[in-house]
C-alpha positions as CSV (number, residue, x, y, z in Angstrom):
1,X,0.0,0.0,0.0
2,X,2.4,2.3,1.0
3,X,4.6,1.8,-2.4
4,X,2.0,2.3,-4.5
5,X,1.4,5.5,-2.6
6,X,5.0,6.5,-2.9
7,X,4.9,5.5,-6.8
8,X,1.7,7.6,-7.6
9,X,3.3,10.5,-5.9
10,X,6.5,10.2,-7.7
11,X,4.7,10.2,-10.9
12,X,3.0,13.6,-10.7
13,X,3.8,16.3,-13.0
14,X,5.7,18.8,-12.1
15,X,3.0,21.4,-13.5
16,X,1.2,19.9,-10.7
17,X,3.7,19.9,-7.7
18,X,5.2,23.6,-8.3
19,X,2.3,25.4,-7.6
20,X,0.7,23.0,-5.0
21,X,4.1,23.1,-3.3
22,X,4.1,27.1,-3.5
23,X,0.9,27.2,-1.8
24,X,2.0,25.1,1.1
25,X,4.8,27.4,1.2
26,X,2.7,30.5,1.4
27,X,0.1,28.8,4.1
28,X,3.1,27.6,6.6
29,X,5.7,30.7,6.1
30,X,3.1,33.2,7.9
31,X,2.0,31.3,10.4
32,X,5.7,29.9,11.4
33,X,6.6,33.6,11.1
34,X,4.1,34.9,13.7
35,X,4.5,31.6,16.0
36,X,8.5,31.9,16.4
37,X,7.9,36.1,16.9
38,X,5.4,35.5,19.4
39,X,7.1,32.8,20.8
40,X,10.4,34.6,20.9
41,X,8.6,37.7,22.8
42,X,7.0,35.5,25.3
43,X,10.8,33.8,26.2
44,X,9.4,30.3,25.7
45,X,12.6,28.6,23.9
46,X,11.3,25.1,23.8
47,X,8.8,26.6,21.7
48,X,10.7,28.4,19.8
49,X,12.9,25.4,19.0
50,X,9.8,23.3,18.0
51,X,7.9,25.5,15.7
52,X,12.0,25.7,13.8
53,X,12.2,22.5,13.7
54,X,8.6,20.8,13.3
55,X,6.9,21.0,9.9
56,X,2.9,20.5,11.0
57,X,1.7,22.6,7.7
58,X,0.7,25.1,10.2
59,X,-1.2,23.5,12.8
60,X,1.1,23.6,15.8
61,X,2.3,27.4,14.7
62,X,-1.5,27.5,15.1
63,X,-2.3,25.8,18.0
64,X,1.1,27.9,19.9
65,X,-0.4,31.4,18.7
66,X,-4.4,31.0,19.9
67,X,-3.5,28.7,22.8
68,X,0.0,28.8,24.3
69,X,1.5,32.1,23.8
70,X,-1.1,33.7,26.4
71,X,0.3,35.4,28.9
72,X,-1.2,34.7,32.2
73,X,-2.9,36.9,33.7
74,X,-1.4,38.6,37.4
């Protein structure tokens, strides 16, 4: 299963990849942007380290900026 998944993929066009792989680019590169600023801000270097490091398409930056990178209140 997984080699016929890996042989489909290898056989797309690259007419097809370029632009999907430009607009992964332009979802993730915002989003990690924001994430590492806010998480550089807040002093949270584990963070920081994992949203460099992990590629999650977005959804931990995500999850980090709405959820995580609150400041608790005093």
């Amino acid at each position: 299963m997984l080699d016929s998944f890996l042989n489909s993929a290898a056989n797309l066009s690259p007419a097809i990849t370029i632009p999907v792989l430009f607009l992964i680019l332009a979802w993730t590169l915002p989003w990690k942007g924001v994430a590492l600023w806010k998480a550089s801000r807040n002093g949270h270097k584990k963070w920081f380290v994992a949203l460099l490091v992990m590629n999650t398409l977005a959804i931990l930056e995500i999850t980090y900026i709405f959820y995580f990178s609150k400041k608790p209140k005093d």
